[in-house]
Each structure stands twice: as C-alpha cells, then as structure tokens.
C-alpha positions as CSV (number, residue, x, y, z in Angstrom):
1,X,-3.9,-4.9,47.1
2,X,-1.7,-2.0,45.7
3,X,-2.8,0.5,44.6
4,X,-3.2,0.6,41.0
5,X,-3.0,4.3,40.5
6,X,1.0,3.4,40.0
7,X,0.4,2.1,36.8
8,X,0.4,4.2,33.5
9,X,-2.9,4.9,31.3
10,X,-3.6,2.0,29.1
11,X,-2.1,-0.4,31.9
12,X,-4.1,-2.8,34.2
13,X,-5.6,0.2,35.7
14,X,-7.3,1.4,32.5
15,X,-8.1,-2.4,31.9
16,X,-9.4,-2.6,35.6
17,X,-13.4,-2.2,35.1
18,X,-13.4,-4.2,31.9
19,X,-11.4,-7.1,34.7
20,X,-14.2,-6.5,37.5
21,X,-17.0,-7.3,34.8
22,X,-15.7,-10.1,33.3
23,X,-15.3,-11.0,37.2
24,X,-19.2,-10.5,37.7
25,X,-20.0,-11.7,34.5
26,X,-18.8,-15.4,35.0
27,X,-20.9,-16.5,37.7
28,X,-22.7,-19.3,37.0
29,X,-22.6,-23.0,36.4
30,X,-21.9,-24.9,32.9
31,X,-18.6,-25.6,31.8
32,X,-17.6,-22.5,29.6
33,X,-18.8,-20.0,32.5
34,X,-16.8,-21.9,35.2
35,X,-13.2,-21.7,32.6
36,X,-14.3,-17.9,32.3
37,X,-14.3,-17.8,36.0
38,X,-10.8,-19.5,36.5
39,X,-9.2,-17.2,33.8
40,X,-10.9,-14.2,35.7
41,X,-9.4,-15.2,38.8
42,X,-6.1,-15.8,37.4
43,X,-5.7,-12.5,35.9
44,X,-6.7,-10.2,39.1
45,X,-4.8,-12.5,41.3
46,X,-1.7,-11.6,38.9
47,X,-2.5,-7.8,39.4
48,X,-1.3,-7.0,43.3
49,X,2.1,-8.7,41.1
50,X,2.2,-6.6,38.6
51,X,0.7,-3.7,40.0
52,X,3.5,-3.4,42.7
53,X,6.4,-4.1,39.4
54,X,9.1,-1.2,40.3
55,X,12.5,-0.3,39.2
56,X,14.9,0.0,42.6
57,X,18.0,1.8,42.4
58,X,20.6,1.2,44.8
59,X,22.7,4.2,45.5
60,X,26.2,4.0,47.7
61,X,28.0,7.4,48.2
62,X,30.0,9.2,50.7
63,X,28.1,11.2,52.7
64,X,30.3,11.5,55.5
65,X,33.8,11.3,56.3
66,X,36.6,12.7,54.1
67,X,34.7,12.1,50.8
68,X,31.8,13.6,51.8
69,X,31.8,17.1,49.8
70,X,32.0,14.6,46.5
71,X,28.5,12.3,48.0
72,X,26.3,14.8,49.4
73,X,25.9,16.7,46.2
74,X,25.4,13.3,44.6
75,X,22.7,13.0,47.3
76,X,21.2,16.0,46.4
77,X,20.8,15.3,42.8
78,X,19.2,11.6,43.1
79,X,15.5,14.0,44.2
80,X,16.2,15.4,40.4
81,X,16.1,12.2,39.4
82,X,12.8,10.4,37.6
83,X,10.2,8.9,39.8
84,X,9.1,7.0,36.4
85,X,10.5,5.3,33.4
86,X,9.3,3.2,31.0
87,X,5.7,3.0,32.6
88,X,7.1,1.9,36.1
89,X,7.7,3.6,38.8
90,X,11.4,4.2,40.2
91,X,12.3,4.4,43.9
92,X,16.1,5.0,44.9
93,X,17.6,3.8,48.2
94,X,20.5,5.9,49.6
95,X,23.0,4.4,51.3
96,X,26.1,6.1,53.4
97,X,29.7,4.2,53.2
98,X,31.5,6.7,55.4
99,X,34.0,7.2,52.6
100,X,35.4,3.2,53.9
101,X,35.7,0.7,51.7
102,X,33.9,-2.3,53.8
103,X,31.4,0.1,54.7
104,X,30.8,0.6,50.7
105,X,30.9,-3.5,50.5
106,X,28.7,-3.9,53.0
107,X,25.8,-1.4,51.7
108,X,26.4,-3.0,48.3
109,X,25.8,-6.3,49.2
110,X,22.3,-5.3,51.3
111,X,21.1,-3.2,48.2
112,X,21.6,-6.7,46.4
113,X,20.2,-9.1,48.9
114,X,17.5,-7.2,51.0
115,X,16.6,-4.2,49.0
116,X,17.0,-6.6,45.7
117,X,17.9,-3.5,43.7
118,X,18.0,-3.7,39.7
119,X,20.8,-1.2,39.5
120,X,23.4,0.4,41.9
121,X,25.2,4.2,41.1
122,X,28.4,4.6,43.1
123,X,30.6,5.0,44.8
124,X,31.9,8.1,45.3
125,X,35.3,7.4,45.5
126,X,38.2,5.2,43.5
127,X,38.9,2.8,46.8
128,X,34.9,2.0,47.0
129,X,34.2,1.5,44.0
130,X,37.1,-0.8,43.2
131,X,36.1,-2.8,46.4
132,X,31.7,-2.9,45.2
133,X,33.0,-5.2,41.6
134,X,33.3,-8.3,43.2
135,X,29.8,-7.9,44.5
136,X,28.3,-6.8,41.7
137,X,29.6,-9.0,39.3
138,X,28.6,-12.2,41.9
139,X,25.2,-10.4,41.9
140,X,25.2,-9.9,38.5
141,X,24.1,-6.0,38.7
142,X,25.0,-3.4,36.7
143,X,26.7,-0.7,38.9
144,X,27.7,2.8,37.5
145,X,30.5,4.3,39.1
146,X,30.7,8.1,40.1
147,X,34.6,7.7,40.5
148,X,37.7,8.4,38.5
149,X,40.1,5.6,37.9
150,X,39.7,3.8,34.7
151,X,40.5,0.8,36.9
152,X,37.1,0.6,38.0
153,X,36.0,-0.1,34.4
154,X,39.0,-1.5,32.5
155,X,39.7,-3.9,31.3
156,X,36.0,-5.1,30.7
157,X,36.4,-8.5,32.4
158,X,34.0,-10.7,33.4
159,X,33.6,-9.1,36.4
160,X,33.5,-5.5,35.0
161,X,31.4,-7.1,32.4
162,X,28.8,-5.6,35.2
163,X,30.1,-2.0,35.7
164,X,30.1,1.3,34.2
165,X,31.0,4.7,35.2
166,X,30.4,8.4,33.9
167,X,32.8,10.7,35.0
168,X,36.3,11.5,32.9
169,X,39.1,8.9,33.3
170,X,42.1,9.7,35.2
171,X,44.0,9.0,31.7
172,X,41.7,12.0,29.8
173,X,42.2,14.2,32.7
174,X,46.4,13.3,33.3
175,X,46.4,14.0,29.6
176,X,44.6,17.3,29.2
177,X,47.6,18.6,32.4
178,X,50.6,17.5,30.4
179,X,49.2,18.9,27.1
180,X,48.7,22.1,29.1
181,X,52.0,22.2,30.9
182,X,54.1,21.5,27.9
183,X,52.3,24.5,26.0
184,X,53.7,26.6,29.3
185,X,56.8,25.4,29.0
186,X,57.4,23.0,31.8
187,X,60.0,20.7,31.5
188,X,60.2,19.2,34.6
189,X,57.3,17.7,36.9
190,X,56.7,16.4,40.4
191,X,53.7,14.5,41.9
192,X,52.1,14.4,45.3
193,X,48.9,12.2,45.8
194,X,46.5,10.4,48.0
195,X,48.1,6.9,49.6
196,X,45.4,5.3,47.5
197,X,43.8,3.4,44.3
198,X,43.4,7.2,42.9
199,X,46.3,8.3,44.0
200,X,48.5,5.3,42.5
201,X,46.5,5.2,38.9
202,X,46.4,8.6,38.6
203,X,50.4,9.3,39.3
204,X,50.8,6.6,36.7
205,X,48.7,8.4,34.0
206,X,50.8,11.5,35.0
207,X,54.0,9.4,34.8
208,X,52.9,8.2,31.7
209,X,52.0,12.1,29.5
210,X,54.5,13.5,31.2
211,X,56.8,11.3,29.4
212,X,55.4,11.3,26.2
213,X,55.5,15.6,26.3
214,X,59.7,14.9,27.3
215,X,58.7,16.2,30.9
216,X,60.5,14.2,33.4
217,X,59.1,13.3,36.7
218,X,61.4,14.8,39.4
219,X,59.5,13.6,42.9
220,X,56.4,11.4,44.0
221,X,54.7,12.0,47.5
222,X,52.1,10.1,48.9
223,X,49.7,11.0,51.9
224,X,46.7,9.9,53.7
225,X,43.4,11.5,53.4
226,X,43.3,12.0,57.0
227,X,46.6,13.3,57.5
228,X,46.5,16.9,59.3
229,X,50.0,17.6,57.6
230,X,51.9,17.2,54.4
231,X,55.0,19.1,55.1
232,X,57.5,16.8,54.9
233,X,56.3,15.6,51.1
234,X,56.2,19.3,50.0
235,X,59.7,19.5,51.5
236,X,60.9,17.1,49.8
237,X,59.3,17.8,46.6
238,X,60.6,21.9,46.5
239,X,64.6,20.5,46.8
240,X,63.9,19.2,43.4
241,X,62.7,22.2,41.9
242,X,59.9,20.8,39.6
243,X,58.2,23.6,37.3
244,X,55.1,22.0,38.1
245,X,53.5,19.8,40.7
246,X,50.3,17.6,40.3
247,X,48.1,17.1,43.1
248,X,45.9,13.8,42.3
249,X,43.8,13.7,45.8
250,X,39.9,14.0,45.2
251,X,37.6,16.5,48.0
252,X,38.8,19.1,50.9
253,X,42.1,16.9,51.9
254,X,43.6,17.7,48.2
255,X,43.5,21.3,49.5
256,X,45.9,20.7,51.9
257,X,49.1,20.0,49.6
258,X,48.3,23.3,47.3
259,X,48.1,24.9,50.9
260,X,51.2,23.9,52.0
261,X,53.1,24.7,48.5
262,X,52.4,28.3,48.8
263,X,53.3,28.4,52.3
264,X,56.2,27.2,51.6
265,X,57.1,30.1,48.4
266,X,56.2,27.6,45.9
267,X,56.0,29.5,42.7
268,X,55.4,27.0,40.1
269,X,52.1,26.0,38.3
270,X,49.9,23.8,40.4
271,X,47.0,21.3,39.3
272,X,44.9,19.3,41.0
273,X,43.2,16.1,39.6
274,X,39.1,16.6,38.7
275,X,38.3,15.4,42.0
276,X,38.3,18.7,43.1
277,X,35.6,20.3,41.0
278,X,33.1,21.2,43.9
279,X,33.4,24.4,46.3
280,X,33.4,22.9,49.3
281,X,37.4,22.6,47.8
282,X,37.3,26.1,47.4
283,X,35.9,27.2,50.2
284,X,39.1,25.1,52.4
285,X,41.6,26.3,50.3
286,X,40.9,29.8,49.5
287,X,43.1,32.2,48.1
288,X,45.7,29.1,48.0
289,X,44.5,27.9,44.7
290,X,44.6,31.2,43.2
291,X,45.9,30.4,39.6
292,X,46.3,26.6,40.1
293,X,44.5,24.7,37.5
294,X,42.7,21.6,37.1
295,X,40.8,19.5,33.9
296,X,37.3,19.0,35.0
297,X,34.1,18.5,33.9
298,X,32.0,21.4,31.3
299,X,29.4,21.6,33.9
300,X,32.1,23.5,36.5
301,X,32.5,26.2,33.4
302,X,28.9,25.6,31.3
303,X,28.2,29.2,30.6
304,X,31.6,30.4,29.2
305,X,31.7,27.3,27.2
306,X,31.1,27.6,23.3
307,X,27.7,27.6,21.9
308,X,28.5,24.1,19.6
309,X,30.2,22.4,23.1
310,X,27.7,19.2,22.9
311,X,27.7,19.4,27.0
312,X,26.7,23.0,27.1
313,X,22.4,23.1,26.9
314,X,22.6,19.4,29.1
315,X,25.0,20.9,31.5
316,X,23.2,24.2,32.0
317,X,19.8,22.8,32.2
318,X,20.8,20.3,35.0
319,X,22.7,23.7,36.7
320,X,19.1,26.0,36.8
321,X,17.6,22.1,38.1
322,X,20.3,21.7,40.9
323,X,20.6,25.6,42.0
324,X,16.4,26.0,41.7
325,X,17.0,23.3,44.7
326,X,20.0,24.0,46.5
327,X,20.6,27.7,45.9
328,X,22.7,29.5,43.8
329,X,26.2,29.0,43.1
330,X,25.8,25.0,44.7
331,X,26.4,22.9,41.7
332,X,29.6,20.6,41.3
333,X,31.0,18.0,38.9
334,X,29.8,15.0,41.4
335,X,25.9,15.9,41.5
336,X,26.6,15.9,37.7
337,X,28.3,12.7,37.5
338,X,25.1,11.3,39.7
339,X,22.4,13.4,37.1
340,X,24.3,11.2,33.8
341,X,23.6,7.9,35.7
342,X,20.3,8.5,36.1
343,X,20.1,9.8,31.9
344,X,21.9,6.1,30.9
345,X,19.0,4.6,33.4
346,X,16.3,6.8,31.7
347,X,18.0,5.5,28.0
348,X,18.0,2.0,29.5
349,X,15.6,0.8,31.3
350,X,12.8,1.3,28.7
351,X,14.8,-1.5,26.8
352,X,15.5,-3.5,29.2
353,X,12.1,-4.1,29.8
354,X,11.4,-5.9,26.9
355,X,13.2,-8.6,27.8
356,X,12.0,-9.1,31.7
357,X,10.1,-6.9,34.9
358,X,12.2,-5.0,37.3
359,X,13.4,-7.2,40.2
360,X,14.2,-10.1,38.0
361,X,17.7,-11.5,36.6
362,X,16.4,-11.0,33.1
363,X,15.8,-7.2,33.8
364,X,19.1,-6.8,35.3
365,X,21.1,-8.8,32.3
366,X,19.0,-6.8,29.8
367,X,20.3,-3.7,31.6
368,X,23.3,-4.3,31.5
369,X,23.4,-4.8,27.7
370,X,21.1,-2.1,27.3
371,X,23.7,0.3,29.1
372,X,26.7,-1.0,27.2
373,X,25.0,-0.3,23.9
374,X,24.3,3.1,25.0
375,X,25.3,4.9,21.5
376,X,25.1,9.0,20.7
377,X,23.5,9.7,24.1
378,X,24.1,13.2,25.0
379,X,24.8,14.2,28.9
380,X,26.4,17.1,31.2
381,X,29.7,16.3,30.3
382,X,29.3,15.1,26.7
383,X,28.4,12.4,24.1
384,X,28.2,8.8,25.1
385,X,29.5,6.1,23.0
386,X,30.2,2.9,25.1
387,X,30.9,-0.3,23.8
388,X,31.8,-4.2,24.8
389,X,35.3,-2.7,25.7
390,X,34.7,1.0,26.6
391,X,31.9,1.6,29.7
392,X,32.2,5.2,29.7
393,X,32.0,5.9,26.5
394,X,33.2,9.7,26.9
395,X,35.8,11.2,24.3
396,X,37.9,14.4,24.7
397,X,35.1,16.7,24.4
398,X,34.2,15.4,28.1
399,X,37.3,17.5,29.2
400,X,38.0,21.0,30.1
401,X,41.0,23.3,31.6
402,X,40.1,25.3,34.3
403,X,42.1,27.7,36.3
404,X,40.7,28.7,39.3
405,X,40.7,32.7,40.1
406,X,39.6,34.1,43.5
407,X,37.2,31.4,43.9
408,X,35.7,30.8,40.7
409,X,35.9,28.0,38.0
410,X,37.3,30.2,34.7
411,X,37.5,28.2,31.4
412,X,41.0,28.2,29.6
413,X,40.2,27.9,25.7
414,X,42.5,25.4,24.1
C-alpha cells in the first residue's frame, strides 16, 4: 500500500485509525455487522487509490542543441517549483527535445500516453511548440508554452482551446522596438531573422509597427540556427542603409548577426527580439552588443524597475530563489517564464480539483477552464488577465526596453 504520509492532515491519513477500528470492530456474524464489514472493506481498499492521487506535470524543453541556453534555465527553475498543491502531491517529468521539432512531438505524446500527465509546460522554442498543439488538443491537455509567437496561442481554436503560454507576444515586444526607434528618429528599418516560425511571425509584427510609426522596411534576411555564417545577409542588408536593423532569432545563434554588423562598421541601432534575455547571449556576443537594445521581460532589469511596477516584488523574490540555487548573477527571462507556469498551476489546480482527481479527463478539462479564467493573478512579468480569447493574458506592463551596456541588462525608462 502507499504510503499514506503523502496525504495532508485531515485526509485519509488523519481518518486512518478511526478506518482500522471500524475494520476490527465489524467482526462478527448478524446481518448489520456483516454490511459494516463490506463498507469497511470498501473504503480501505479505495485508500492505496486515493492515497497514491498525484498531480503529474509534463515538462518538454530544450536542453540541448541550439535552444539550450533558453531550456536549461527552465530546467533549473522546475526544483523551485511546488512539491504540493491543493493537498496532492506534484511530481514533474523533464523531458529533452534537442531543440527538434519531432523530438518535442514525440516527448509530448509519451508525457500523454505513458506518463499520463495532467499538464505539460513547454516548449522552449516557437517551432516546438507550434508542432506539441495537435497533440495536446487530441489529448485534451492543457499545455503552457514558454515560447514567443502569438501563433502558438491565437487564434483560440479548438485546438488551442488547450494551450496557454506566459511569456510576452512577439506583437508586444515588435511594438515596444518601433515605439522606441521612432522616438530616436529612425526612419528606415531592415530585418534579419531565424529561417523559422519565430523568425517569420516576428518579421511580420516588425513589418507590421514599423509601418504604422511611417518607418519603411528596407531589407529582410533569413538564416538557419545552425549556420556558422551570416555574412552574405548582413551584406546585403548594409547596401540599403537601414538606420536600424532587428534581429528576431531567440539564444546564442541571434549573437551572430549583431556580431557580424559591427564587423562589418555597422553603426546604426541594433535590437534583438526577447529571446535573448539570458547571459549565455551575452557571454557569446560580448562587447558586440554594446548599446544594442532589446524589449524583454522585468525580471532581466527587476531592481532598477519602479517601486509601483506590479512585476517588481514577484520578479525579485523569484531572482534571490533562482541565484540562492544557481549562483549569483544566473537568472534569465526563460527560468522566469518556467517559474509563472508553475504560479497559473499553483492558482489552478486547487480548482480544478473540485470537479475531478489528478490523472483523470475531468481534472484535465477542469484545468483547463481553471487556467483560462485565470483573472488579476500577479507573476514575474506582470498581471494576468486571460480570457476565452486571450491565453496569456499579459498587457503592456509585461514589457520593458533594455539596452545592453558592457554586459549588463540596463533599464531604459519610457
């Protein structure tokens, strides 16, 4: 039998010894005694069930291959995660998809049918998670993204009926860079970007500001995460003399373009998309990305951020968690994105349970409606307000500008 010491106070296990003496105290032989006895039996048989009732969280990130300095922080948060919610205990499964897209379908589709998870966070990346919906929605879990494309949650279909997501769309963060680069008087733009589902949405955001600010778009580049070169894009994108280029690649390989500008005398503002916000980026491209800039997330800047900024005590507290583990100076945007999953999990799952225990199709459906009515819920990177058509739920607030000065993160008051 399981152990009963899983269960909260005032559970079976506090109930236990009254159990074992009704148990003892219906032996005997006349009819009343021998329906005692069968309702005895029935209720400790039901307790190995319901002692052993657990939430399981499925968890799909990048922990190696191009992608992996956005998963392993996200790795790192999950053992900051709670072990217990709502009375049941919460174990989290941690699986690797290489930064591939059938890797990420494959470890979805085992969390669903082996590890029968209530709940799966990730992926780490646009492509991954675009590719874990169908899943999801066949499964009928509820899966919260730790990616950037608004693709991944809009518009709610039936399929994304199922799927969530807390980190800043790419339309907040394409936004925040043509507000910024009309106030410094750009008037001309040029794009370079992964060959991707990021790249592609988040050129077309950029497209889309840029336009509405009267900054025309002078170039678009494309280039592989793998590729050991850009040179021929950045060529191609200095003969049109842009006053500004954007940079929407997410991890180290975004480093490379900013790299290759200033190599090449580049002297124009640069920003990168918020995929960037970790220091493994730093750390590849160095003094490169001195005075580029990027929108991110509050948590990259939380200390030089107002006292009234709703994200600044959530963001800070999760920062002395993460560092108190990992060392100073270690925290990034994607271990936040990973910590807010687990706070609409911690709002959630207490009401989901209401309505049915963890491992069933009742638990998972009331999840999922318990996550999309997820109103005034403070996090890292601000307030959370989601609705039947809006699974993040994040408003402008969720947004910074960041410039980045000899490797730090320094916040740019509007």
């Amino acid at each position: 039998m399981p152990r009963l010491e899983s269960l909260e106070p005032g559970s079976l296990r506090a109930r236990a010894p009254n159990v074992i003496a009704c148990v003892r105290a219906s032996h005997g032989h006349n009819r009343f005694v021998r329906r005692a006895a069968a309702l005895c039996a029935a209720l400790v048989g039901a307790l190995p069930a319901l002692a052993s009732a657990q939430v399981k969280i499925g968890l799909v990130l990048s922990l190696t291959g191009p992608a992996a300095s956005l998963g392993i922080p996200a790795r790192d948060t999950v053992a900051l995660l709670p072990r217990q919610i709502g009375g049941q205990t919460v174990e989290y499964i941690v699986l690797d998809d290489a930064s591939d897209t059938t890797q990420a379908v494959q470890d979805t589709k085992k969390l669903i049918s082996e590890n029968r998870v209530d709940a799966i966070i990730g992926s780490s990346i646009t492509p991954n998670s675009l590719a874990m919906i169908d899943v999801v929605a066949a499964g009928e879990t509820p899966m919260i993204s730790l990616a950037s494309s608004a693709k991944i949650i809009e518009p709610v279909d039936a399929k994304r009926h199922w799927v969530f997501k807390t980190p800043q769309t790419d339309a907040m963060m394409a936004s925040a860079i043509a507000e910024h680069a009309s106030t410094h008087g750009v008037k001309t733009i040029a794009f370079i970007g992964q060959a991707d589902a990021l790249g592609e949405t988040f050129y077309a955001e950029v497209a889309k500001f840029a336009q509405l600010h009267h900054i025309g778009m002078v170039a678009s580049e494309r280039f592989n995460r793998t590729d050991p070169s850009v040179t021929g894009q950045i060529l191609k994108i200095i003969a049109t003399h842009p006053d500004a280029v954007v940079v929407g690649a997410a991890g180290t390989p975004a480093a490379l373009p900013p790299k290759t500008l200033r190599e090449r005398g580049y002297k124009g503002l640069i920003y990168h998309n918020h995929g960037v916000g970790n220091n493994d980026f730093l750390r590849v491209c160095g003094a490169d990305c001195n005075g580029t800039f990027l929108p991110a997330s509050p948590v990259l800047v939380a200390a030089q951020l107002p006292a009234d900024h709703p994200a600044k005590r959530l963001a800070l507290d999760y920062i002395a968690r993460f560092e108190a583990l990992r060392g100073p100076g270690s925290v990034s945007a994607f271990g936040s994105y990973t910590w807010d999953a687990g706070v609409l999990l911690d709002h959630a799952v207490p009401i989901a349970l209401k309505a049915g225990a963890p491992g069933t199709p009742e638990f998972r459906r009331a999840l999922r409606d318990a996550l999309e009515a997820t109103h005034g819920l403070a996090d890292t990177n601000g307030v959370v307000n989601m609705s039947a058509t809006d699974h993040l739920g994040l408003d402008q607030r969720a947004r910074v500008m960041v410039e980045i000065r000899n490797a730090k993160w320094v916040y740019q008051p509007r």
